[in-house]
C-alpha positions in Angstrom: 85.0 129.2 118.0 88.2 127.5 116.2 91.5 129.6 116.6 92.5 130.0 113.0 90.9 130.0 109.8 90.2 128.1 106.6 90.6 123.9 106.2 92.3 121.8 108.4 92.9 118.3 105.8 92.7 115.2 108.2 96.2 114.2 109.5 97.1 110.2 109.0 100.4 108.2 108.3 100.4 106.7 105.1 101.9 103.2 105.9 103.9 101.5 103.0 105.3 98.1 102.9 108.4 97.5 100.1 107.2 95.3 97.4 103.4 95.9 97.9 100.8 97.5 96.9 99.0 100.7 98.7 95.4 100.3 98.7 92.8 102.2 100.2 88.8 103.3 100.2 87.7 106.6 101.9 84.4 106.3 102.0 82.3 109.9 102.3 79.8 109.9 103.9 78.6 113.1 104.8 78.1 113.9 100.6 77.5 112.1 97.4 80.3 112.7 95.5 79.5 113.8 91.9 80.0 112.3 88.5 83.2 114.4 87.2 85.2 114.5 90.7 88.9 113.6 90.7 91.6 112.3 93.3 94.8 112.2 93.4 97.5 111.8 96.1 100.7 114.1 95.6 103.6 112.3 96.7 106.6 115.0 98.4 110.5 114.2 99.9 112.5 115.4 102.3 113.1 118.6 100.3 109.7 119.1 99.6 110.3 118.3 96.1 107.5 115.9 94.2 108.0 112.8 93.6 104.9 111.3 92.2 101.5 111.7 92.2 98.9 108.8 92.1 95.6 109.2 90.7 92.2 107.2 92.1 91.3 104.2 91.3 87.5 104.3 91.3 85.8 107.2 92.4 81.5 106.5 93.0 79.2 108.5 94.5 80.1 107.5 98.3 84.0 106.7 97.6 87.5 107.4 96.8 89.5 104.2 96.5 93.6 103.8 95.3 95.0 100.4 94.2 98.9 101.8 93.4 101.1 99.0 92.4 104.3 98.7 93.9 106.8 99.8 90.9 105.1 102.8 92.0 105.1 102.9 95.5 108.9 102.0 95.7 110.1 105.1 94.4 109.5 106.2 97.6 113.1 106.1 99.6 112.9 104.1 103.1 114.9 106.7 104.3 113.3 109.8 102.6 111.1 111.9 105.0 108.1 112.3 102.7 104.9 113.1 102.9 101.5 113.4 101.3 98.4 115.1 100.3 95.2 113.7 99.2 93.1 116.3 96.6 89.7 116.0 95.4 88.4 118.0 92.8 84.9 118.4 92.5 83.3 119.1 88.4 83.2 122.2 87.5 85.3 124.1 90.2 89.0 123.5 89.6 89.9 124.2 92.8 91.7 121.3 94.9 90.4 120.7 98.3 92.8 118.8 100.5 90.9 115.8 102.0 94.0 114.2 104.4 97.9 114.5 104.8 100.5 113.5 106.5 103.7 111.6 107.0 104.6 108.4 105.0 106.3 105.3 106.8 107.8 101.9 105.5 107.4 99.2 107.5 109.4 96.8 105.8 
């Protein structure tokens, strides 16, 4: 039996490279995805203030995928501490469910 209670995202460094894109498909497969659902990856610094938010790409019925140009990505300080969280909202419920998070690097 787990030792705490409710959702645990999954935990990954989102890597960055100054100048370049960030692309990225998560596929799911454990459920079709339905028509409707929505993505989007809030963007936070070092003072846990947001910066941006980037919304998906494409979204089908086994995938999430982000194609965020890089006069968006560069916002994002080399030497601010921030990090991310990646939302999907399923039709209908209007509740955010936090797929992954973590730390974002730049490796230059």
């Amino acid at each position: 039996m787990p030792n705490y209670l409710g959702h645990r995202p999954n935990r990954y460094t989102l890597v960055l490279t100054r100048a370049a894109a960030f692309t990225q498909r998560f596929e799911n497969t454990d459920n079709v995805l339905p028509d409707g659902t929505t993505s989007w990856i809030d963007v936070y610094d070092t003072d846990d203030e947001i910066l941006t938010t980037w919304h998906a790409t494409t979204i089908s019925a086994d995938a999430v995928e982000y194609l965020i140009g890089p006069d968006y990505t560069d916002v994002i300080d080399t030497h601010t501490r921030a990090t991310y969280y990646l939302y999907l909202n399923y039709p209908g419920t209007h509740l955010p469910y936090c797929w992954f998070r973590g730390p974002i690097v730049r490796e230059q």
